[in-house]
Structure formats: C-alpha cells, structure tokens
N, C-alpha and C positions, 0 to 999 in steps of 0.2 A: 104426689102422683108420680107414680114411675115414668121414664120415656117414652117404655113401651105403649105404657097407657096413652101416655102426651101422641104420640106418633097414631095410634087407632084413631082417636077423636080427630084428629085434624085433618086425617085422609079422609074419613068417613065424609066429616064436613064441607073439605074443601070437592071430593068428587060429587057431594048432593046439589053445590053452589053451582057448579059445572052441568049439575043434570045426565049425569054420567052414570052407565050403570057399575055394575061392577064387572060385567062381561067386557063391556065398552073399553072400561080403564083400564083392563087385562090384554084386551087384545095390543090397541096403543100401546102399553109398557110391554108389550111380547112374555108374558107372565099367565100364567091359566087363574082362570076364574075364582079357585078356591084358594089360592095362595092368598090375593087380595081381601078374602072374604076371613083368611085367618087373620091376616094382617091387622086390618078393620077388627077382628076380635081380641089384637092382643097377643093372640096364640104365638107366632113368629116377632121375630124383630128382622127390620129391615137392615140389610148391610149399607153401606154411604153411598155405593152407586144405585142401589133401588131408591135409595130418598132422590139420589139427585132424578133420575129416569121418569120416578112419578110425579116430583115436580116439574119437569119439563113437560110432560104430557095435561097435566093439570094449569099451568102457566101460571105456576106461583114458583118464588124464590123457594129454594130446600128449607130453610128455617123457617118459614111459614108451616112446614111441615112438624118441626120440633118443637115450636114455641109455646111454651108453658100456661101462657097469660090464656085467659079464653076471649074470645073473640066478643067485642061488646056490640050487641045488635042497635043498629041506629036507629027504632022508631020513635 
C-alpha cells in the first residue's frame, strides 16, 4: 500500500472515530472541505505540516496518521 493510500485510510478513520465531518475537520485545519475530501481519496498527498495540523486537530500523534499496520478492532 502506498502512503498515500496509508495517509487516506487513517484520516478517514481517525476523523469518523472523532465524529467529525469533513466540513468540520476542514474548518479546524483552516483547509476547505474538498481538499480533505481529496485527501481522504488519495487524490493529494499531504505535505508534513498538514499531517502535523490534522493531527493536532484530530488529537492523535502524526504517525497515527502514517502508520501502515491497520488498526485492530477490539470486540
């Protein structure tokens, strides 16, 4: 899987875990609605201060954002 890929999936995830929309996480990151929505698709890659920015707004460490492993659901 690419980063880029890594980097979609973990935004997507971690803003749904948040309950966030993507307006939401847009406004917070000061970023418009369809960049996140590209982001989330893939389409862009994020430069190292939009990882750190949307981590800080999401309140996960940056590499929470990169990290390859998928998240293992604990039921």
């Amino acid at each position: 899987m690419e980063i880029r890929e890594v980097f979609a999936r973990n935004l997507r995830r971690h803003r749904q875990k948040k309950k966030l929309s993507q307006e939401a996480l847009a406004h917070e990151a000061g970023v418009d609605r369809t960049y996140i929505s590209a982001l989330e698709r893939g389409v862009y890659g994020a430069s190292i201060d939009m990882v750190d920015k949307l981590a800080k707004v999401l309140g996960v460490e940056p590499a929470a954002l990169l990290d390859p492993r998928p998240e293992i659901d604990p039921r």
